[in-house]
C-alpha positions in Angstrom: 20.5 -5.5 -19.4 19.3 -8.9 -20.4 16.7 -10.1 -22.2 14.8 -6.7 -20.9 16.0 -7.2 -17.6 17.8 -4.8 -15.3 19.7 -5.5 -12.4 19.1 -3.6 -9.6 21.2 -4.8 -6.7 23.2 -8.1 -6.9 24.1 -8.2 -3.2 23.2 -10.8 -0.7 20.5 -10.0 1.3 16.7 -10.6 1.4 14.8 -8.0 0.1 11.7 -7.3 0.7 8.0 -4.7 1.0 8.7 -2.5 -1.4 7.3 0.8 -2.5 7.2 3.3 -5.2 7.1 6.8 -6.1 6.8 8.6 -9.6 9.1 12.2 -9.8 7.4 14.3 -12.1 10.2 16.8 -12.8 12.8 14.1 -13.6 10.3 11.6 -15.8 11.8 9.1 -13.4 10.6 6.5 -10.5 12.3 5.6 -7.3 11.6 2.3 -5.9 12.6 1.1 -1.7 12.4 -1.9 0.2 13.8 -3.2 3.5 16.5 -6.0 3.6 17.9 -8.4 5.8 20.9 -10.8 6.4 21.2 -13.3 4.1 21.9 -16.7 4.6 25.8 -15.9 2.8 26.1 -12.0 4.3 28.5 -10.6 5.4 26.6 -8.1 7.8 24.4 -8.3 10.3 22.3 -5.1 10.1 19.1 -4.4 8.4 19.0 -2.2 5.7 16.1 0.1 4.0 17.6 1.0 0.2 16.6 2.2 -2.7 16.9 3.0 -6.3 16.5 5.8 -8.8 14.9 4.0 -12.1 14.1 5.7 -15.5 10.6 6.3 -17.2 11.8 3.0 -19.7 13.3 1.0 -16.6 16.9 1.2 -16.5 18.5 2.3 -13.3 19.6 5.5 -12.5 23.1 5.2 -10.6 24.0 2.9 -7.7 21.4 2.0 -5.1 21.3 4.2 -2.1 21.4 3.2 1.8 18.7 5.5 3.7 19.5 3.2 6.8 21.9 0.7 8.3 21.3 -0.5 11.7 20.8 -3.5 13.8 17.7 -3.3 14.6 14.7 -5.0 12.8 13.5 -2.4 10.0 9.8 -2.8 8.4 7.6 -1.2 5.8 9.4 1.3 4.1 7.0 4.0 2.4 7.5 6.9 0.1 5.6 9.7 -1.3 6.9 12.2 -3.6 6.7 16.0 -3.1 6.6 17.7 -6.4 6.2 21.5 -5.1 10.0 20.9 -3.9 11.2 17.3 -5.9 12.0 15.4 -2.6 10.8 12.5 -1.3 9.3 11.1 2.3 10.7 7.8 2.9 9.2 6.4 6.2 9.8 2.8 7.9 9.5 1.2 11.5 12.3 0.6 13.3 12.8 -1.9 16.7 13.8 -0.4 19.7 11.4 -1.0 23.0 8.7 -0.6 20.1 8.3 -0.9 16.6 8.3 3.1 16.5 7.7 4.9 12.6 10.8 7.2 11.7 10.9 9.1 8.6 13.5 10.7 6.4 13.4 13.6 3.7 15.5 12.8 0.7 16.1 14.9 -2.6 15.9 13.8 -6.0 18.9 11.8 -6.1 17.8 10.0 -2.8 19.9 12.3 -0.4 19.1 13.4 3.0 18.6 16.9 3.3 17.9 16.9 7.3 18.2 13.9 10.0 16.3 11.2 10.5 13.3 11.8 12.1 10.6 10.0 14.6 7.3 10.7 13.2 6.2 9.0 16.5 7.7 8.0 19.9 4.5 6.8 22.1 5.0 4.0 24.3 3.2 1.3 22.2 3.6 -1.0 18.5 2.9 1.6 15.2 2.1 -1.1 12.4 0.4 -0.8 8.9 0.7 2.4 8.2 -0.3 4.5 5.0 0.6 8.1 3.7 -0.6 10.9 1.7 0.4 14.2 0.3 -1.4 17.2 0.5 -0.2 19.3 -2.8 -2.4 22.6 -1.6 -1.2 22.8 2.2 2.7 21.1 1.2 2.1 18.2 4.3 1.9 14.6 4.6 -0.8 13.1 6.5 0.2 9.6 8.0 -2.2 6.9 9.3 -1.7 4.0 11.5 -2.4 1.7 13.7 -1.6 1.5 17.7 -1.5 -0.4 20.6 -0.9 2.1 23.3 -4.6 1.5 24.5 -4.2 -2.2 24.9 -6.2 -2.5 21.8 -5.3 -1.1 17.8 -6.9 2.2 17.2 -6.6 3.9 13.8 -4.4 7.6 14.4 -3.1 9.6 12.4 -0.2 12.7 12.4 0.2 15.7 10.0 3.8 16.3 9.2 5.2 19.8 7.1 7.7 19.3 3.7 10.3 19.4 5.8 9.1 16.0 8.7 8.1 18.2 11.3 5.2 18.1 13.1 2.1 20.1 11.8 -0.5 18.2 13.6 0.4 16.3 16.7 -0.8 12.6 16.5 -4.9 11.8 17.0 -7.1 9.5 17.1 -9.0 8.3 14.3 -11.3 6.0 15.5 -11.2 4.2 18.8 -14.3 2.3 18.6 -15.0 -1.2 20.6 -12.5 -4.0 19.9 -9.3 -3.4 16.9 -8.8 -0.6 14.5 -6.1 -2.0 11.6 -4.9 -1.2 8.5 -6.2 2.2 8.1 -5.1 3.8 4.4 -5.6 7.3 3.4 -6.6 9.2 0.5 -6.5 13.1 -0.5 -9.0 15.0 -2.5 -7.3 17.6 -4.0 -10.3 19.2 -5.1 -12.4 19.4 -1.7 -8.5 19.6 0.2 -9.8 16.6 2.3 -9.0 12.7 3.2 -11.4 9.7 2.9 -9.6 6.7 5.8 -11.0 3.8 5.9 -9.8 0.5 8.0 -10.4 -3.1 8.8 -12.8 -3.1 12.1 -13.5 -5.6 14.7 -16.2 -4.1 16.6 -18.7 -6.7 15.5 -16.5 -9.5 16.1 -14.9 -9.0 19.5 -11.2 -7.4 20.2 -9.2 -10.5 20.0 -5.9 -11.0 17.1 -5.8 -14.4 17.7 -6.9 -16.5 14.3 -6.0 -13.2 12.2 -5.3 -14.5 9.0 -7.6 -16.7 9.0 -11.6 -17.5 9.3 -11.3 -17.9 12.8 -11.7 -14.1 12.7 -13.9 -11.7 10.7 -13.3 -8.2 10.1 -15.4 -5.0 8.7 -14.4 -1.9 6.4 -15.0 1.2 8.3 -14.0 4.7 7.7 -13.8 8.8 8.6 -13.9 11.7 6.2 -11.2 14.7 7.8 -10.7 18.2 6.9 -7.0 18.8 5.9 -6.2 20.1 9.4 -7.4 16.4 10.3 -10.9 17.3 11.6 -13.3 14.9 11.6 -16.3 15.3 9.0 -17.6 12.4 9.4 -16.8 8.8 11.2 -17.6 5.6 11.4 -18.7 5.2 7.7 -20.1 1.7 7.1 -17.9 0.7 4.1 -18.6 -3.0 4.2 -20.2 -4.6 7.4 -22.7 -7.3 9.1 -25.0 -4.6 9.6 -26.0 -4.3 6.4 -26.4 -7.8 5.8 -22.8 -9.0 4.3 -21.4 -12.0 5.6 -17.5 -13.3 5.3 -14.7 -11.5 5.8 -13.8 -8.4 4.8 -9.9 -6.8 4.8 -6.7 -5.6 3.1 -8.3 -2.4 2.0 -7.7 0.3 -0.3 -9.0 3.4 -1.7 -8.5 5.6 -5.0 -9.6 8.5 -5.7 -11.0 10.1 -9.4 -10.5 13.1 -10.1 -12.9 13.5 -12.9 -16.1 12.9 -10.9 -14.6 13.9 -7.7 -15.7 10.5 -5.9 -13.4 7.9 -4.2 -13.1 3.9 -5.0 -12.4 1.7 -2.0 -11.9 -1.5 -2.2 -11.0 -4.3 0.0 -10.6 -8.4 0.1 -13.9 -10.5 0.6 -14.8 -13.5 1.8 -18.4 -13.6 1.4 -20.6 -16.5 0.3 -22.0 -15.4 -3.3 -18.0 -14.9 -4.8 -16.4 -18.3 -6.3 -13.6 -17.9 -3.1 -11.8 -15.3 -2.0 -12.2 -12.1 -4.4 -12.1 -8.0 -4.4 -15.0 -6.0 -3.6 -15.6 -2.0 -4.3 -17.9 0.6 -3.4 -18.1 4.2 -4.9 -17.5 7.3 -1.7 -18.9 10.5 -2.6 -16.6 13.3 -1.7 -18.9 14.0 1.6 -18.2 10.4 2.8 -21.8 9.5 1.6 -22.2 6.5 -0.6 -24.9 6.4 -3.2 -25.1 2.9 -3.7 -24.3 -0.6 -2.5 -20.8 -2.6 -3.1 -20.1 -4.5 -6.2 -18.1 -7.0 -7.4 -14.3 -6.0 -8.9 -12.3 -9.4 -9.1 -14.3 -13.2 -8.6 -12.6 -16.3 -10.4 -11.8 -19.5 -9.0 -9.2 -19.3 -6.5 -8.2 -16.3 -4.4 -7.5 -12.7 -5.4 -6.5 -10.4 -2.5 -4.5 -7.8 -1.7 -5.0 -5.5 -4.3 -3.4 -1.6 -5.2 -5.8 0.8 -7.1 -5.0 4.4 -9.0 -6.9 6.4 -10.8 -5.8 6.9 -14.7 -6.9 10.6 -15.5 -5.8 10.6 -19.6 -7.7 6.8 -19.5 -10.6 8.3 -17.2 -9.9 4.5 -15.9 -8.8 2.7 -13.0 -5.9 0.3 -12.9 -6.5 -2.9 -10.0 -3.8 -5.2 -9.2 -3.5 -7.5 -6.9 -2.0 -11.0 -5.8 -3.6 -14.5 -7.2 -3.6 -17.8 -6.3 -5.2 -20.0 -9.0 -5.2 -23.3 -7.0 -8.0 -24.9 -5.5 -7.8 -23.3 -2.1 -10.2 -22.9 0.9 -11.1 -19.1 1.7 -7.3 -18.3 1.2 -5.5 -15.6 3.7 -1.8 -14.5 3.0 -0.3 -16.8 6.5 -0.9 -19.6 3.8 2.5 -20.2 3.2 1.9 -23.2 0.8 0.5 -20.5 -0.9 1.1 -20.0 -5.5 1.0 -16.2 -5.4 0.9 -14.9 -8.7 0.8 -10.9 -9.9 -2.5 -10.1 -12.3 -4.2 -6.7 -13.2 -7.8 -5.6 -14.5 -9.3 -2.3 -15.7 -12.2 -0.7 -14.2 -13.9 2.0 -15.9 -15.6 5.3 -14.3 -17.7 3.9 -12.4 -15.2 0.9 -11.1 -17.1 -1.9 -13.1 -14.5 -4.3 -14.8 -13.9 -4.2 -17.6 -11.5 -6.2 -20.2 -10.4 -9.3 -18.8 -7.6 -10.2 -16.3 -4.1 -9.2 -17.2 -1.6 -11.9 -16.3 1.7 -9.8 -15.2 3.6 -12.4 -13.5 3.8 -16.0 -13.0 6.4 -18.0 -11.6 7.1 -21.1 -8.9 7.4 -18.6 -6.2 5.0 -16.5 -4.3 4.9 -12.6 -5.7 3.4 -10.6 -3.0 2.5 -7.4 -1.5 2.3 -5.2 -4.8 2.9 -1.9 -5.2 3.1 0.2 -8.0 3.0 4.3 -9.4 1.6 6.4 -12.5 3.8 8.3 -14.7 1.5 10.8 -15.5 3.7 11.9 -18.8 3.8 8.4 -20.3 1.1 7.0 -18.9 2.9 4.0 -17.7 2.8 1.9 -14.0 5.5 1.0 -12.7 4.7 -2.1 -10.7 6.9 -3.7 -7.8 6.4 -6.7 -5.5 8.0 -8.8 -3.1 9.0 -12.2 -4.7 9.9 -15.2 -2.0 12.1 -17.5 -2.6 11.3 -21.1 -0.9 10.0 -19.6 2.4 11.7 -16.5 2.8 11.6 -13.3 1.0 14.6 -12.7 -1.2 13.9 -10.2 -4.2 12.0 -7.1 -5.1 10.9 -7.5 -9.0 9.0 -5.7 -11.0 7.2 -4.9 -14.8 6.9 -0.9 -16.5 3.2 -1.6 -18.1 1.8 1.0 -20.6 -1.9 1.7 -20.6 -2.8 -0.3 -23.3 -1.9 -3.5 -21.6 1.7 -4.2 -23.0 4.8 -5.1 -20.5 7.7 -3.1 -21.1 9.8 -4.4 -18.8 11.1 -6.5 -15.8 13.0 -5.0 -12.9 14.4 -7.8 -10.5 17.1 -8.1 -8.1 19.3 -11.4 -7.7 
């Protein structure tokens, strides 16, 4: 360790999308990403790997390999299951399509059966999101497909140990594209709140995503933890109800105290300073009692933010990716892009609160965040992709305690 720094991996290849998990039993996190050849490897396969990190941040043994293969890996994502201390580690993989696999590891990042297809239909799985249900011991996975010749928002109910509990459905199928659909559980009501980024308003074409050329909406579904449908189509954020701009990268947290959900999502619309982060308060029976409000708007763009819920704080924690740089309506494809890593506290009710907490800043772009809760310190672990000029090269990260203060800085060479 230097200057509060640990090493994670000093091998040569990019790294990239990470995620995170806290294990309550060991007081310990484990973080993954997916890797590629470097420009000096000595392979050529793609890797997804991870590593066992402690509560203060040093890491916990050599980094482990959950796959090796040639084909193109993507998206690795992980949920912790504390009724048996493993881990669900999920990814897409290449083969005719980009199909999602899945893999159950135990607390040292072993697997304890084979690799796993969570899905094998004939069609592009992207953009996927996960959730465990701690009352029925399953995961519930969402995510978007093509096998309709447009994306439609599905989902699949898998048992602790991968198998299917629930074979895959569909969400929502409404006119035009269905992306980006996240999950959320209610442990108290044993339900989900999904919501999306929706195109029916603004035709079924991708071309221009990215961009202004194309506008998107925040739908969503309440389901029963067999994956019924309670309710669908929930208009999150859309035109018809008379908000303009663009509307994507969504997320959702839920707080336990009041038994309500926070959604969130990127915004484009004319009254914020650029590109900033809207919410909205979901009762727990997919009602909403009151409009959207404003979370992050400062000059400059702030987008693609991660939410929890802090039950000791009664608080949630934002962060998301900033650009303070006089830019147009800014979308991620921007690769002249600053991206810097900031945070803000929200209170109860999701109204900010505090100023903006500066995390990282550096000449390269730090992007897609990610981060967990240790529920017996009270800490986040935060991890993001950092890109080195043009491609994406390191996974990085800070330990932050809920008072504000950085602990730490995970990074790999």
């Amino acid at each position: 360790m230097k200057n509060n720094c640990i090493e994670i991996s000093s091998n040569d290849l990019k790294k990239s999308l990470p995620d995170v998990a806290y294990n309550s039993a060991e007081d310990s996190f484990f973080v993954f990403w997916a890797a590629t050849p470097g420009e000096e490897s000595q392979t050529a396969d793609n890797f997804i790997s991870g590593q066992k990190i402690s509560s203060s941040g040093e890491a916990l043994g050599d980094p482990v390999e959950v796959v090796k293969t040639e084909n193109i890996l993507l998206l690795p994502r992980v949920l912790y299951n504390p009724n048996k201390n493993q881990y669900l580690v999920t990814y897409c993989m290449a083969e005719d399509y980009f199909n999602l696999r899945g893999v159950i590891l135990d607390g040292d990042g072993k697997a304890v059966r084979e690799h796993f297809k969570v899905t094998d239909a004939p069609a592009n799985q992207f953009h996927y999101t996960m959730a465990f249900n701690s009352k029925q011991n399953q995961f519930f996975i969402t995510y978007n497909d093509n096998r309709n010749g447009v994306s439609d928002a599905f989902g699949v109910i898998l048992d602790d140990t991968g198998a299917v509990a629930k074979k895959e459905f569909i969400i929502s199928n409404a006119v035009g594209h269905q992306v980006n659909p996240v999950v959320c559980y209610n442990p108290k009501d044993d339900t989900y709140l999904i919501n999306w980024e929706d195109f029916r308003a603004h035709g079924d074409s991708l071309d221009g995503l990215g961009t202004l050329e194309v506008m998107t909406d925040i739908f969503g579904a309440l389901l029963g933890a067999d994956g019924t449908i309670v309710l669908n189509n929930i208009p999150m954020c859309c035109d018809a109800n008379g908000i303009d701009g663009d509307q994507r990268f969504n997320g959702i947290a839920y707080n336990s105290k009041t038994n309500q959900f926070l959604v969130s999502w990127t915004d484009t619309r004319d009254s914020l300073h650029n590109t900033g982060v809207m919410g909205r308060i979901v009762e727990a029976d997919g009602t909403m009692p009151a409009e959207d409000f404003t979370l992050v708007d400062e000059p400059g763009a702030q987008m693609i933010s991660h939410t929890l819920y802090l039950p000791k704080e009664d608080k949630y924690f934002i962060v998301f990716e900033r650009d303070l740089n006089d830019v147009d309506k800014f979308y991620f494809k921007d690769i002249n892009a600053n991206l810097d890593i900031a945070g803000m506290w929200l209170d109860a009710d999701g109204k900010p609160e505090k100023g903006i907490i500066d995390i990282f800043k550096s000449d390269e772009n730090q992007r897609f965040v990610r981060m967990a809760h240790n529920t017996k310190d009270n800490t986040l672990l935060m991890v993001w992709q950092d890109d080195f000029p043009g491609v994406s090269d390191s996974v990085e990260g800070h330990i932050m305690s809920a008072g504000g203060n950085i602990k730490g800085k995970l990074y790999k060479k």
